[in-house]
C-alpha positions, 0 to 999 in steps of 0.5 A: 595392200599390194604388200600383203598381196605380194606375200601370197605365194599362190600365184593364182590366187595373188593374181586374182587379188591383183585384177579385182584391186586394179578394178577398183577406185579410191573415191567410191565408197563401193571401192573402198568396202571391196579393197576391204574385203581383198585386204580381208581375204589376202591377208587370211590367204598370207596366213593360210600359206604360212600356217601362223595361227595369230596371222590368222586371227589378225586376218579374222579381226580385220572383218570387224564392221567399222566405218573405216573397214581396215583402216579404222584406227581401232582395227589397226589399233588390234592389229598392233596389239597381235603384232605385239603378241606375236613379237613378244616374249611369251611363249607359242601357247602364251601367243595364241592364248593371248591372240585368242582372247581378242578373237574371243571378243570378235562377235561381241565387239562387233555386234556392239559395232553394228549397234552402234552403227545402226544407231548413227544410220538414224541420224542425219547424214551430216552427223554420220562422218563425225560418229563414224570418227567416233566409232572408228576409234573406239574398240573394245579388248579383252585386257581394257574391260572399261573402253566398252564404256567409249562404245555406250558413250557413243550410244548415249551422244547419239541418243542425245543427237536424236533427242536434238534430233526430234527437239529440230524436227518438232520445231521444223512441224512447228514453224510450218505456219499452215498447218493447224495447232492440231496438224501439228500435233499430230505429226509431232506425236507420230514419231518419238526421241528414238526416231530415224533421221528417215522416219524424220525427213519422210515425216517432214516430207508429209508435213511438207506437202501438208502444209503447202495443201494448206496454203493452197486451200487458204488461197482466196480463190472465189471457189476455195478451197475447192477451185480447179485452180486449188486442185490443179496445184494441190495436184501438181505437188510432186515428191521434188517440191517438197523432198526437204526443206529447200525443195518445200521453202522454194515452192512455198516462196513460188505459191506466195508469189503466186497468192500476192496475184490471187490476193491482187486478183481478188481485190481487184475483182471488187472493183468490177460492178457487173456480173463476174461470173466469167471472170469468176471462172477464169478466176477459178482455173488460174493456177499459175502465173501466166493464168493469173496474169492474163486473169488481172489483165482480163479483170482490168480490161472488163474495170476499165470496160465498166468504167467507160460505160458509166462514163458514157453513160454520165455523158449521155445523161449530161448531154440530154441535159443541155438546154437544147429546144425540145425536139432536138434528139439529132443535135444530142445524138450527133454529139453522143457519136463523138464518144461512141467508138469501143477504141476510146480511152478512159483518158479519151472520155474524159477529154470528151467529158471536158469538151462538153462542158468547157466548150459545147456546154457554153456554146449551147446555152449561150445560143439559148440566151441569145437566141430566146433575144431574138425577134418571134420570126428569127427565133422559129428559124434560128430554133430550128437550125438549134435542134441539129447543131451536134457539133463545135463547127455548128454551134459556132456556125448558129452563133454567127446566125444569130449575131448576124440576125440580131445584127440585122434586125437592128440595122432594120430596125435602124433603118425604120427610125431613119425613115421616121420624118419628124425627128431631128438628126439628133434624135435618131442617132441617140434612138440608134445608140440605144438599138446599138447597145441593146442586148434584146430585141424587145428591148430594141422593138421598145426602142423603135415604137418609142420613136414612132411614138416621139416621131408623131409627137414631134409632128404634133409639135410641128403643127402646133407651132404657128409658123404664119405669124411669128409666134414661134419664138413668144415664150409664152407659146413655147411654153404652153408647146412645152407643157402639151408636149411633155404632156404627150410624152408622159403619155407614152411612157410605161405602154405595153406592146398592146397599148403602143399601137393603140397609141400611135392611132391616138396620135396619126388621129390626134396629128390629123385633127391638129392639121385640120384646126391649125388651117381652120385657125390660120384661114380666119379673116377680118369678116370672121373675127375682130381684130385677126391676128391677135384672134389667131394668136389667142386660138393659137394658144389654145391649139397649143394645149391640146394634147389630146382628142377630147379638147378638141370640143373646147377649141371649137367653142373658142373659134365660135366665141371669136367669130361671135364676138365679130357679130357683137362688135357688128351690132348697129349701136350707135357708139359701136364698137366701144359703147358699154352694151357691146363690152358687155356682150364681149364679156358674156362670150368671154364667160361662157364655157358650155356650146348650150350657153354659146348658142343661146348667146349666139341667137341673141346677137344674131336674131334678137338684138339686131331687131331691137337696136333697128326698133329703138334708133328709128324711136328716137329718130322721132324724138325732138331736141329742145334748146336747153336739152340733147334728149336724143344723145341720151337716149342714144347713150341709153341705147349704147348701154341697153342688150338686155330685154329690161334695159331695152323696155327701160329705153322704150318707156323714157323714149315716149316720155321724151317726146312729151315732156318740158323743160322743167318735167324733163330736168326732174325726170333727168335727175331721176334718171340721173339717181337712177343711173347713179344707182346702177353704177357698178359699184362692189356694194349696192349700198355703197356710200359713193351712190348716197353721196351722188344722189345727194349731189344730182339732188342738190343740183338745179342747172340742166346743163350740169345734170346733162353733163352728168348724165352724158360725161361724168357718170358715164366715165365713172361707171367706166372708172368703177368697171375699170376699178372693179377689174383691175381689183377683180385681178387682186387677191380676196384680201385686197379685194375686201379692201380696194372694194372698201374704198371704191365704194367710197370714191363718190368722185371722179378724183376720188376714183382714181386715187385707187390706182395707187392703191391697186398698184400698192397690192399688186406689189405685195401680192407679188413678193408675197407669191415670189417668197413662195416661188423662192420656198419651193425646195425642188425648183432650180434657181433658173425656174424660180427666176423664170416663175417670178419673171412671169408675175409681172403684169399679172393678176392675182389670179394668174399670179396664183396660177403661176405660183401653181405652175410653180408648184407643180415644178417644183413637185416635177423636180422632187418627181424627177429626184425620185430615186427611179431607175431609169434615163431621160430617154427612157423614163420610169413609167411610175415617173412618167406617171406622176408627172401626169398626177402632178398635172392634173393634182387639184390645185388644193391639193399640191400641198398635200401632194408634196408630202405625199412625194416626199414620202415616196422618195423616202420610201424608194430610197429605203426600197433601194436599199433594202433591194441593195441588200439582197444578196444576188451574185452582181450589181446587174442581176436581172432580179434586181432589174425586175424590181428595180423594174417593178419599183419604177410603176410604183407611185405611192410610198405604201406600194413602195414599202411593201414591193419586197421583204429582202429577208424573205428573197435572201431566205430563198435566194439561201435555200436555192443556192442550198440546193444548187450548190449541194456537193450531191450536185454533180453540176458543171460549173457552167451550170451552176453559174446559169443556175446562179444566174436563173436564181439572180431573176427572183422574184421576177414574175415566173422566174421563180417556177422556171428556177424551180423546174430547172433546179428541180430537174438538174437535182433529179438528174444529180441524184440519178447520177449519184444512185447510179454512182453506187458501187454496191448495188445491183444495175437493177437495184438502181433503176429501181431506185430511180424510177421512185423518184419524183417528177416536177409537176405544173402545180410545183411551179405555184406551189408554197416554197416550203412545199417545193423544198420538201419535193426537193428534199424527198429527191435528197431523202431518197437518194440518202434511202439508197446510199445508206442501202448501197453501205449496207450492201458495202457492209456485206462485203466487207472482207472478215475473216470468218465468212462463208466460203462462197462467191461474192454475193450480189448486191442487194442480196439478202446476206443474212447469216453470212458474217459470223462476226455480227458485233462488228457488222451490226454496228456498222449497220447502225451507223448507217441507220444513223444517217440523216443527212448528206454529210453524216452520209459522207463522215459515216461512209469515209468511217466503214471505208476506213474501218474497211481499210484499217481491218484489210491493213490489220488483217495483212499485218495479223497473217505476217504472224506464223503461230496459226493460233495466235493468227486465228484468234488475233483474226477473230479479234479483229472481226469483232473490233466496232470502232475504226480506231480501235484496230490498234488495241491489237497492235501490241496482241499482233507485236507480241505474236510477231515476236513469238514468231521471231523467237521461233526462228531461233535454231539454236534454241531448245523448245523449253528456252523458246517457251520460256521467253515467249512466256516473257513477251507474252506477259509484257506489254512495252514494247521496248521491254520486248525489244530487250527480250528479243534481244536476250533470246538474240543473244542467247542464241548467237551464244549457243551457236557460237558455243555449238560450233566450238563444240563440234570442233571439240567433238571433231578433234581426233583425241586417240581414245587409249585412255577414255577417262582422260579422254572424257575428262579432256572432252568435258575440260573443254566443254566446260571452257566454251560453257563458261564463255558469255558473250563478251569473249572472243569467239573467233580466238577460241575457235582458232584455239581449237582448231589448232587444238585438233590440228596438233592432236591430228598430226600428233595421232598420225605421227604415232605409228612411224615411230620405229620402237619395235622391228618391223613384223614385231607383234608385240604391242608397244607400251610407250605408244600407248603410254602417249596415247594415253598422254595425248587423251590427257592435252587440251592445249595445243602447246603441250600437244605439240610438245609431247613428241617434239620435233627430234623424236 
């Protein structure tokens, strides 16, 4: 340029030029127009002071309008084409004719400039370099009329750029995901094919904005789409965030970030039970990140807030639970301050919650249990310290109390048995054991009252044993000391608290009486009794027996029976005290069993007998003996035979006769008292035939002396004989006695009679094996008992041995007594045992038999009874239900009781449903609770273990349910009391009521409580997050939220789920499906808004609004795929719109996923082949082809086109694009090298041809080869 200014020879002028070029710049797009213009302006200066006319007009044309002002290769292309004019042949007038013609062309030529410029300023600006290029080289001359067609080939190309133009921006509307199907439309039909790349980039700019209000309305806010957040944002949209694409995609990136806080935000909102107004608010005004972060801090906070009060809460409810005494609010509060404080951790109330059951929780109810062991006085006082233990230290401070109570009741109580007089060393410690190992201290207060009782037994047994005369070791004795202190024994068995002291009065009584008698007995003399120490012996034994009060009467009668047969043995008869009378009268005090017989027998001998005997000796002091007889010994004889009021009158009568009578009158009268007196012989028959015989005997005899001796020897001794006899057979067995009496009514002589001792002796023998045989049959009886018994049949009656064949007996019903199954010990035995040992006793002998079987039923009957009580299902071998009817079972006696004391099917059936209704999964129990309600169940059937069970059940079941109601997440606070104050209250008559009834109040607890979770799912229900709901805030639990779901299939068949329910565990199936229907249409309504096409996720949203069934949500899995996969089409740039339709059109029809893959992945390819393939053609439009010949030109363009068309995806992208870019490179420097070319001087005007020629040439290559050898490297 400064050439052609130098050529100006105003110097004012050149000077100028120089100034405004040396302001001017080489990298401003201004600076380069303005060198234009002074390049313009020199150049016509130059030709102005030459007056060259052709200069002129090549100054002129230098003002054409191109893209690259002067250095346009078209501006120089007419400058070389003047140049050629001017330096050509033709003449002056030719030149400027020929000069004048391209001028001619100047304002057609450049109006179709500015054309075309006009149309590239409504592309983008990335295409404008490249049509520029285009533009700059295109010129339109007078001599070439087709290169007008490069002008309109650059037209049409750029009118096919807008038309791809219009197709990008289109799909640009397309993939804003937030406008609607009809936002879209709208902004797509508001522009057209012909549109600028401004009208464009404002429209994007509307569509931009539009699009971000969109999501910001769809944000879910609590308020949308009109929360003071949303306006905040929407207002905040200034023109710099969506100015272009970048700008718009930064700030939606920025606005999703901030959606996945308010997406957070709202789900986490749900967790909140409580009003969330506040939280609502904030909500509503959080419109960046730093709000809404505080917002999920302030929601976690008032969560964590809430759930610390519901754990204090539960707490509450757990600690005025506890088994504390009534009135200890103290003891509850202090431990509900442990928990109190706002600055404790959800952590720090849980760790408080396992303290409470793991360590206060046991602590409490074992201070229950041991303290309700505890005697009456330590309960009330240890109670009392019980209502103000709140704490660890207390409690363990009150357990060491207790221990140390009971510790210390035992020790008193210990310390009474050691006191207790009577008792061996033995005996104490054994008592004390016990104490040591009872667990209660009624058990223990058993333990001493049986002491005291023993204690006064034992000091029975002390009085009763003779200690004065060495009887204290007579088996005899000890045996009857034996029985009467078993007796007394049994009689303290099975007593209640009541009867004990009544008891221990019976027996001080029953001691005093002992003593008193036991003196009165041991202070007998010879003057009172006969024969004193056998007496004493015998009322000794008697003592013996008494066991209590009431036999004291019968020990009177004998001690009087004693002390009158000393008045008997007294009576003055004449052969005292051995004569018959006497005998007689001993066997009459013998008989007698009544104090009325006794004291009539008792007047006799003292008053009337003594009278009589005076009376009848003097008579016969007045008697005379003749020489032949000794009438006075036999009326002496008669004497000593005579105590009643007949034999006395007899005796007078033959008194009187003695004195009158001889010999002769007297032997007769003799033998008739002889047949007399053998008449009276005591003989078992009157009529037997020994008396027939004597009196034929005392008939037939003459001699006085032998009559005397009859009368005074021989039949005296026999009736001693018979009376002997008739003893000694009296003691036989009724068989026996028939036939002993047989013979000695036959034995008429004293030799005869005593050959009946053998025979007695004979019976005694087999009277005793046969009662041995029956000794040894009894089963319960030891080998030692049975010795012992039939030891004891020695030199005993039949009567006696009967008596110890009873006694056996009995034994042996007290052994099978003592086999009967009873649970119990020997220190403690079972009251029903104890019991019939009594029965055993006082059992009519008659009756012994049928008693065995009666026994024996019994033990088959406890037998069974234990098994069936075996067969109860309690938790241990030691449950204390078990113990009460082991218990029971003791103070049972008859197999009838017995079989019917329980039905274990009936306890197994209750112990089932209770252990039901505590281990009810609704039942939030603690494990020590549970096991102290296992452990109260274990007391069934114990007398009111069964109603206590009920009102602890009942109670921890209402509290579990009140947890449980208040557990509700959906219903409202007030709801829930509501709620709870419907429930039932165990009342008195529940504790007696029917079990079916108590169940049923049991099971209203659980209806109710399914009442009110079924009401909170419905609530839930109202809650869930469908698509289509109204825009409002979240609606209260409990609120009526008819018409708010717009998608009732779906919310009606949940609701009938819920009316389905019937029981707790189709609750929890059918509360685990809605929260899982709820999870999966939150999982498919995330998956569904990935999806892009606002339509697809609208419909494909109401779809899944309307989806009943939980597992059904995948049936839009492949509906959701198949959007997914549109949308993947969508991103396709390189695709026309008609291409992308057609394969969405493909993915629509096709259901298998991997056909869809296969699709994908055609379009994939389709696309990466066109993008590889536009690259190589915008290199082939970039290459710099000269443009001389535009049909060589359009025929190479179109060649190499056609080339990258033909490529597939197989060919080497890489190698074509190198190939081209060498292409270009070599026409470049083939273009650029034209011009130095020396074919003409310089200053020729003339065009010249050869260039052109090459030109025309180099339109025509298309490989790089040929290009660069067409100018070679020595042209």
């Amino acid at each position: 340029m400064q050439s052609i200014i130098a050529d100006i020879k105003d110097e004012a002028k050149k000077q100028e030029l120089l100034e405004k070029l040396a302001k001017q710049t080489k990298h401003s797009l201004e600076s380069l127009q303005e060198m234009d213009k002074i390049a313009i302006e020199a150049k016509k200066q130059v030709a102005k002071e030459t007056g060259d006319e052709i200069d002129q007009i090549a100054a002129d044309m230098l003002a054409l309008e191109y893209p690259g002002g002067v250095t346009a290769p078209a501006v120089l292309a007419i400058q070389n084409k003047l140049n050629k004019i001017k330096d050509s042949d033709f003449s002056n007038a030719k030149k400027l004719e020929e000069a004048q013609k391209i001028k001619d062309t100047f304002d057609a030529h450049n109006e179709k400039i500015k054309e075309v410029k006009e149309a590239i300023k409504k592309l983008d600006a990335s295409k404008h370099k490249q049509f520029n290029s285009l533009l700059d080289n295109a010129n339109y001359l007078y001599d070439n009329e087709e290169k007008v067609l490069e002008f309109d080939d650059i037209l049409k190309k750029i009118q096919e750029e807008q038309i791809r133009q219009y197709d990008d921006f289109k799909a640009q509307i397309e993939a804003l995901k937030n406008l609607t199907d009809a936002e879209k439309e709208t902004f797509k039909n508001s522009l057209n094919e012909t549109s600028s790349v401004e009208d464009i980039k404002n429209k994007l700019k509307e569509a931009y904005k539009k699009d971000l209000e969109n999501f910001i309305k769809n944000m879910d806010y609590p308020g949308k789409p009109d929360s003071q957040a949303q306006n905040n944002l929407i207002s905040g949209l200034t023109d710099d965030k969506y100015v272009d694409e970048i700008a718009y995609k930064n700030e939606l990136d920025r606005l999703k970030e901030l959606n996945k806080l308010v997406d957070t935000a709202k789900e986490n909102l749900k967790s909140i039970k409580g009003d969330k107004t506040e939280l609502n608010n904030k909500f509503n005004e959080a419109n960046d990140e730093a709000k809404l972060k505080a917002l999920l801090v302030a929601i976690e906070d008032e969560r964590l807030k809430e759930e610390r009060a519901a754990k204090r809460a539960e707490l509450d409810s757990y600690i005025d639970s506890l088994p504390y005494p009534d009135g200890s609010t103290k003891a509850k509060d202090d431990l509900k301050k442990l928990y109190e404080a706002d600055s404790l951790e959800m952590s720090d109330l849980v760790e408080k919650e396992k303290y409470f059951k793991e360590t206060i929780d046991p602590k409490v109810r074992e201070a229950k249990n041991k303290i309700a062991k505890l005697s009456t006085e330590d309960q009330e006082k240890l109670n009392a310290e019980f209502k103000n233990a709140g704490s660890e230290e207390k409690l363990d401070a009150l357990l060491a109390k207790i221990n140390e109570a009971f510790n210390n009741s035992k020790e008193a109580q210990k310390s009474v048995i050691d006191e207790l007089t009577h008792l061996s060393l033995e005996q104490k410690e054994a008592l004390k054991n016990q104490i040591d190992k009872a667990t209660d201290f009624a058990d223990v207060k058993k333990i001493v009252d049986r002491a005291q009782l023993l204690d006064k037994i034992e000091e029975a047994k002390s009085i009763i044993t003779p200690e004065s005369y060495a009887l204290d070791e007579n088996p005899e004795v000890k045996a009857i000391i034996d029985e009467t202190i078993k007796s007394l024994k049994n009689q303290i068995e099975g007593l209640t608290d009541d009867q004990v002291a009544t008891k221990k009065a019976e027996l001080d009584e029953l001691n005093k009486k002992l003593k008193e008698y036991k003196n009165q007995i041991e202070a007998l003399t010879d003057n009172e009794v006969n024969n004193p120490t056998e007496t004493k012996v015998d009322l000794a034994k008697e003592l013996a027996k008494i066991s209590n009060k009431d036999q004291f009467p019968n020990l009177d009668l004998e001690i009087a029976k004693a002390k009158l047969k000393k008045v008997a043995s007294d009576l003055d008869y004449p052969g005292k005290p051995n004569n018959a009378a006497i005998k007689e009268l001993q066997a009459q005090i013998e008989a007698v069993t009544t104090q009325e017989q006794l004291n009539q027998l008792d007047d006799r001998i003292k008053n009337v007998l003594p009278n009589k005997i005076a009376q009848a000796k003097a008579k016969i002091a007045e008697v005379r003996d003749s020489e032949t007889t000794t009438r006075k010994q036999d009326l002496n004889r008669q004497l000593d035979e005579a105590d009643t009021d007949e034999e006395f009158d007899a005796l007078f009568k033959n008194i009187e006769k003695y004195k009158a009578q001889g010999d002769e009158e007297y032997s007769n009268k003799l033998k008739e008292r002889l047949k007399e007196q053998a008449a009276r012989l005591p003989y078992p028959s009157t009529n037997a035939a020994a008396k027939t015989a004597l009196e034929r005997r005392i008939e037939a005899e003459t001699d006085i002396a032998e009559l005397e001796k009859l009368q005074n020897e021989t039949i005296p001794s026999m009736l001693n004989k018979i009376n002997e006899l008739k003893e000694e057979i009296a003691k036989r067995s009724p068989e026996n006695i028939t036939k002993l009496n047989e013979k000695l009514n036959n034995a008429s002589t004293p030799e005869e009679l005593a050959a009946i001792d053998a025979e007695i002796t004979k019976a005694i023998n087999d009277e005793k094996a046969a009662i041995a045989a029956k000794i040894d049959a009894l089963a319960h009886l030891t080998p030692e008992q049975k010795d012992a018994a039939k030891a004891k049949l020695d030199n005993k009656t039949y009567s006696e041995m009967e008596d110890v064949l009873e006694r056996a007996k009995r034994d042996n019903l007290l052994g099978l007594v003592n086999k009967l199954g009873y649970n119990d010990s020997e220190t403690l035995p079972a009251p029903a045992r104890t019991s019939l040992r009594g029965a055993v006793e006082t059992t009519p002998k008659n009756e012994l038999d049928s008693k065995l079987t009666e026994l024996e039923a019994l033990k088959t009957a406890i037998e069974n009874e234990k098994t069936e009580i075996d067969q109860i299902n309690y938790s241990s071998d030691d449950a204390e239900g078990k113990n009460d009817l082991n218990e029971r079972l003791n103070n049972l006696t008859t197999s009838a009781d017995v079989s019917s004391l329980v039905n274990p099917s009936e306890i197994n059936n209750k112990l089932s449903v209770y252990k039901e209704i505590i281990n009810d999964v609704n039942n939030p129990l603690s494990p020590t609770q549970k096991s102290d309600l296992i452990s109260d169940l274990d007391k069934l059937p114990k007398n009111g273990a069964e109603s206590a069970l009920r009102k602890e059940i009942f109670k921890e079941k209402r509290n579990a349910v009140k947890t449980k109601i208040n557990g509700l997440s959906n219903l409202s606070d007030e709801r829930k009391q509501q709620l709870i104050s419907e429930l039932a209250s165990f009342e008195e008559q529940d504790k007696t009521s029917s079990f079916e009834d108590f169940k049923n109040k049991v099971d209203q607890l659980s209806a109710k409580l399914l009442e009110a979770q079924k009401e909170d799912l419905i609530a839930k229900i109202a809650k869930i997050p469908f698509t289509n709901k109204r825009n409002n805030n979240d609606v209260a639990a409990g609120e009526n939220t008819e018409g708010e779901n717009v998608s009732p299939n779906a919310s009606s068949a949940l609701e009938g789920l819920v009316n389905s329910i019937n029981s707790p565990q189709t609750y929890k199936t059918q509360k685990e499906y809605i929260e899982q229907y709820e999870k999966n249409l939150i999982a498919k309504q995330i998956e569904i808004n990935e999806i892009k096409d606002q339509n697809e996720k609208a419909a494909l949203l109401a779809a899944a609004d309307k989806i009943q069934d939980k597992d059904s949500f995948n049936s839009l899995d492949t509906p959701i795929a198949k959007a997914l996969d549109k949308d993947f089409i969508d991103t396709l740039s390189n695709l026309t719109q008609d291409e992308k339709n057609e394969f969405k059109d493909k993915l629509a029809k096709q259901d298998d996923e991997t056909l869809r893959e296969n699709i994908k992945q055609q379009a994939q390819n389709k696309n990466d082949l066109k993008g590889k393939k536009n690259e190589l053609n915008a290199i082939i439009d970039a290459i710099p082809y000269p443009k001389q010949d535009m049909t060589a030109y359009n025929r190479s363009i179109k060649h190499l086109k056609d080339a990258v068309e033909a490529l597939d995806e197989n060919a080497n992208f890489e190698n074509e694009k190198n190939k081209l870019n060498g292409l270009k490179t070599a026409v470049d420097n083939a273009v650029k090298a034209l011009p130095n070319i020396p074919y003409n001087d310089e200053g020729s005007t003339d065009e010249v041809p050869a260039l052109n020629t090459i030109k025309a040439k180099i339109d025509s290559l298309t490989e790089t080869a040929d290009v660069t050898s067409l100018l070679g490297d020595d042209w």
